[in-house]
C-alpha positions in Angstrom: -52.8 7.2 -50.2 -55.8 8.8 -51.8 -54.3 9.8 -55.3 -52.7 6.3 -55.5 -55.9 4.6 -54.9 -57.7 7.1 -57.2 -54.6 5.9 -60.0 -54.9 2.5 -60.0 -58.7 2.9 -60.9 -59.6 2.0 -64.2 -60.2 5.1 -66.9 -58.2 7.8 -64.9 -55.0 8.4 -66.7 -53.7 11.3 -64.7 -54.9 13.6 -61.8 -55.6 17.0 -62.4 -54.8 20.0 -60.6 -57.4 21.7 -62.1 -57.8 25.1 -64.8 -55.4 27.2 -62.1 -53.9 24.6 -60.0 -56.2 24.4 -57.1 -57.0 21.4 -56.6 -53.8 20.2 -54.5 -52.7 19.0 -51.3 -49.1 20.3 -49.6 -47.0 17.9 -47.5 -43.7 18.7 -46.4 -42.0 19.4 -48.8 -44.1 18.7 -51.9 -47.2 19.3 -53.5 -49.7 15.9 -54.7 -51.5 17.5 -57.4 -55.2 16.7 -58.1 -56.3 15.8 -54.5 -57.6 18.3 -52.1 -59.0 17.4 -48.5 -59.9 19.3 -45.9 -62.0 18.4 -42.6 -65.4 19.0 -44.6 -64.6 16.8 -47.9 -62.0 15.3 -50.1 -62.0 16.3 -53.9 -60.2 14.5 -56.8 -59.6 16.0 -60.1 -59.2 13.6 -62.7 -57.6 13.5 -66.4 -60.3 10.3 -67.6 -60.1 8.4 -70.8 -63.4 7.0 -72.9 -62.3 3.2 -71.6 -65.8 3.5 -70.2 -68.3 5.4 -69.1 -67.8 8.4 -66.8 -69.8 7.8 -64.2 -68.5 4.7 -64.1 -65.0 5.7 -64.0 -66.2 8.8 -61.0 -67.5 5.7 -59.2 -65.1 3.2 -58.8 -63.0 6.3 -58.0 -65.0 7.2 -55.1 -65.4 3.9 -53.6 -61.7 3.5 -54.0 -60.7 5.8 -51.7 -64.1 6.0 -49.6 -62.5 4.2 -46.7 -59.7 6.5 -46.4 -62.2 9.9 -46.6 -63.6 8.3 -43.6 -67.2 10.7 -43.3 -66.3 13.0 -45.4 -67.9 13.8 -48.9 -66.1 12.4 -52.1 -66.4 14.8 -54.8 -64.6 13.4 -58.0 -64.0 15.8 -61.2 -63.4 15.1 -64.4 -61.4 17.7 -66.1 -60.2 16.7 -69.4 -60.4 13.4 -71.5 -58.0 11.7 -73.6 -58.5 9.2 -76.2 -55.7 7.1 -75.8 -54.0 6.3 -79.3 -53.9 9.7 -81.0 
């Protein structure tokens, strides 16, 4: 699954659903919060911590979960950062 992949991925400490919540997927029954995909592109909202660099972090993110996006656009967010420890 996309926000298990996204997860494991070092520097992401949580997903985000975003400022209002948007950025969620519904399945039966439940809502995964902090992945959205649609037939255009899949976007992942991330809580990141300063581990490394950002980019860095949006990248390995990305080619996580590339396979399962199949040809769709991988747009990875960074909405908030924590520095772990304090």
């Amino acid at each position: 699954m996309i926000a298990d992949r996204a997860l494991a991925c070092r520097g992401v400490a949580r997903l985000s659903g975003g400022p209002f919540g948007t950025v969620a997927t519904y399945l039966p029954g439940q809502r995964l919060t902090g992945v959205s995909a649609d037939e255009r592109e899949v976007e992942i909202a991330i809580v990141a911590t300063l581990d490394r660099p950002l980019p860095q972090t949006a990248d390995e993110v990305r080619a996580a979960v590339a396979d399962l996006a199949g040809d769709r656009p991988v747009h990875v967010r960074v909405d908030d950062i924590i520095v772990e420890g304090t």
